[in-house]
VEXSEMI-383401 format. One record per atom (N, C-alpha, C): x negated, y, z. Coordinates in steps of 0.05 Angstrom, whole numbers, padded with zeros to 5 digits, always signed. Layout:
! VEXSEMI-383401
XYZ/...
***
This chain:
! VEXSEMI-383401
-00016-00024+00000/+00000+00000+00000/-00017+00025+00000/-00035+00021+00011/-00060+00048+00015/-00067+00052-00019/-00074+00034-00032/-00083+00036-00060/-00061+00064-00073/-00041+00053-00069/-00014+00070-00074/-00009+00093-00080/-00014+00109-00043/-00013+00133-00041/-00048+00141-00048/-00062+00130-00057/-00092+00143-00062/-00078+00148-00098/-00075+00137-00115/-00063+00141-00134/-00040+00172-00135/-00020+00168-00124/-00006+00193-00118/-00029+00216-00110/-00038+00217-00094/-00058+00234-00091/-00074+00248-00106/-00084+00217-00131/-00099+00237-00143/-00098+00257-00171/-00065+00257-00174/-00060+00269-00188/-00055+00298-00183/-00048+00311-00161/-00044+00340-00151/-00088+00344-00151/-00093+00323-00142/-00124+00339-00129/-00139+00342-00169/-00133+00324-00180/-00137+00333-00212/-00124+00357-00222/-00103+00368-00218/-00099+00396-00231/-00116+00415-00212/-00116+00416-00181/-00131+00427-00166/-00161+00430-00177/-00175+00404-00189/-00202+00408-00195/-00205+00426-00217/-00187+00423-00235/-00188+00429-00262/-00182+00462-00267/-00171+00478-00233/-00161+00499-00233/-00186+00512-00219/-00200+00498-00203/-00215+00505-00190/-00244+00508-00210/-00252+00493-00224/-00271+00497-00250/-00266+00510-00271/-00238+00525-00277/-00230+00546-00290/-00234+00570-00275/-00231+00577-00243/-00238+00600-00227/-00266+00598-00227/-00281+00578-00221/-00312+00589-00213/-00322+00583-00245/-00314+00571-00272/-00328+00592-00294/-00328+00604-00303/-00308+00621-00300/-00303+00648-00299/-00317+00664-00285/-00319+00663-00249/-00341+00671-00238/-00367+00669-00244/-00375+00657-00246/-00410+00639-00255/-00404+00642-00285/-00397+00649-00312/-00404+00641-00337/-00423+00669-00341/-00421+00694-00331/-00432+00703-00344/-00463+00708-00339/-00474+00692-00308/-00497+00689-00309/-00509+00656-00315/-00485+00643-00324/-00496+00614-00340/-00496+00621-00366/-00489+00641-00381/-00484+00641-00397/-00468+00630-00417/-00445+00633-00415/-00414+00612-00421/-00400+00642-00423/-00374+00628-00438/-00362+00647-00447/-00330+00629-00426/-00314+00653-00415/-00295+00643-00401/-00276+00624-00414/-00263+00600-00401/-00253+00588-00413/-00222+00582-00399/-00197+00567-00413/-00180+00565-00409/-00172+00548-00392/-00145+00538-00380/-00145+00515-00364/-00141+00488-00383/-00128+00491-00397/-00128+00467-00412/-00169+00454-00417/-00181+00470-00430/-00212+00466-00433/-00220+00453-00404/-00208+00472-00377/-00225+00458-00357/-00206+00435-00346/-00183+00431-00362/-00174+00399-00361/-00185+00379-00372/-00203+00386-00398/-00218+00364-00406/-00246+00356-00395/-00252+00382-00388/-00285+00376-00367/-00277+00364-00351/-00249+00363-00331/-00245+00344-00309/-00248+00330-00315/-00229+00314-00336/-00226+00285-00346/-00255+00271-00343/-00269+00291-00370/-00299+00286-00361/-00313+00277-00341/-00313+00292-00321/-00324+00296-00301/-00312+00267-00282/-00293+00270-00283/-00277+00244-00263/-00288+00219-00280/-00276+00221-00308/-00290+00190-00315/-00320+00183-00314/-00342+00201-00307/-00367+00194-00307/-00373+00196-00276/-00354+00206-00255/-00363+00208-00231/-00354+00184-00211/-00327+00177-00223/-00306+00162-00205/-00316+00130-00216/-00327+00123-00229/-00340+00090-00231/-00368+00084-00218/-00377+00104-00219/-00401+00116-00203/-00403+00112-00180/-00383+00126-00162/-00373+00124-00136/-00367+00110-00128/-00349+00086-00155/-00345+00063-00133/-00363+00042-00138/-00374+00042-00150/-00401+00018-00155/-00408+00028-00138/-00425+00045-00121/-00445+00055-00098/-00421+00047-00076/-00390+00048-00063/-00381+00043-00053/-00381+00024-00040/-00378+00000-00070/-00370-00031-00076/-00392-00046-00057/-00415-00024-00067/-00447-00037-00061/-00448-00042-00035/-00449-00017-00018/-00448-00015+00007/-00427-00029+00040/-00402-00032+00018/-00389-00044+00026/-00391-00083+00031/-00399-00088+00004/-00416-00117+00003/-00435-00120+00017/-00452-00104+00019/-00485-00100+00047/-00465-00108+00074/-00446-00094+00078/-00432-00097+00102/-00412-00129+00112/-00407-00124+00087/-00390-00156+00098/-00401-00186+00090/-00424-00184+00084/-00445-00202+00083/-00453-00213+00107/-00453-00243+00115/-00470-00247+00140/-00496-00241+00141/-00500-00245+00163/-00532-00244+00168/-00554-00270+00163/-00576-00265+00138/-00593-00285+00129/-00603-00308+00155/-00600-00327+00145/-00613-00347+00164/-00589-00354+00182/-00564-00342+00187/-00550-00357+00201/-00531-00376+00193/
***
């Protein structure tokens, strides 16, 4: 059931990201040198951004979590 509401979740915190990388490149473009962009544009950098971050995350997750529920060698 937890799986669930993490799903529901992460659809409000995706327009949130996507609004929030439309305010700070706007702030920051003109000493990155970028030209301001729209929200739709910083809907696709999310996408971006989530599909190269969020498999990422959970392989290093997966990992750590396996270290943990592993016995201890030799017993």
């Amino acid at each position: 059931m937890g799986n669930f509401f993490k799903l529901l979740s992460a659809g409000p915190a995706f327009f949130l990201s996507a609004w929030l990388l439309m305010v700070f490149g706007g702030i920051v473009g003109e000493q990155v040198g970028t030209r301001p962009f729209g929200y739709p544009t910083a809907m696709v950098a999310t996408i971006g951004l989530w599909l190269a971050i969020v498999p990422a995350a959970s392989a290093v997750a997966g990992a750590r979590h396996q270290r943990r529920a592993r016995p201890p060698a030799g017993s």
